[in-house]
N, C-alpha and C positions, 0 to 999 in steps of 0.2 A: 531291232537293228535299223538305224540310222540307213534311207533310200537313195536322200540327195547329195547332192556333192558342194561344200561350200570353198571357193577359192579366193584366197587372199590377192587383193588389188598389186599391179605390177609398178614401183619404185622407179621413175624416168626422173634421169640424170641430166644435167647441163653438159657437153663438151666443153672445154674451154676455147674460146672464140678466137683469143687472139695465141701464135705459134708459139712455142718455146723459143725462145735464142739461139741461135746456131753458136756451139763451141770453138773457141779458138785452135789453131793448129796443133798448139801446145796442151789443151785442154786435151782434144781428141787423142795425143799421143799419150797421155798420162795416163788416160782410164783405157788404153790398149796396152800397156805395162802392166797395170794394176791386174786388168783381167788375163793377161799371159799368165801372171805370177798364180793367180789363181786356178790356171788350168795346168799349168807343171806341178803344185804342190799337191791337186789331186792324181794325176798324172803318176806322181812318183812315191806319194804315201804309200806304205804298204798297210794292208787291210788288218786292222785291228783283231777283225773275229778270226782271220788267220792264223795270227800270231800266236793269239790264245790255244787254237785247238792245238798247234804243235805242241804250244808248253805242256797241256792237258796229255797229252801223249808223251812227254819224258817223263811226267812224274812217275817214281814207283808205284805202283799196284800194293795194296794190302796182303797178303797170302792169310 
């Protein structure tokens, strides 16, 4: 049974130096549309495995 402990060297990353671009007015308002639509169509799905166990509970039973 192996005593020491061997650990792999730690991976250091460059940040990028110079900033993103700031979005235009319009840009900011699009990807706040984008992500509404996103949070209503989770928002108002209704849940899949729900669906299912009702249907699993109308089917007939065997006798």
């Amino acid at each position: 049974m192996p005593t020491g402990f061997h650990r792999e060297s730690a991976t250091v990353y460059q940040f990028p130096v110079k900033p993103p671009r700031a979005a235009s007015r319009f840009e900011r308002a699009r990807l706040m549309e984008r992500e509404a639509a996103d949070i209503c169509d989770a928002a108002l799905d209704s849940c899949w495995y729900h669906d299912e166990a009702v249907r699993e509970t109308d089917r007939p039973t065997k006798s």
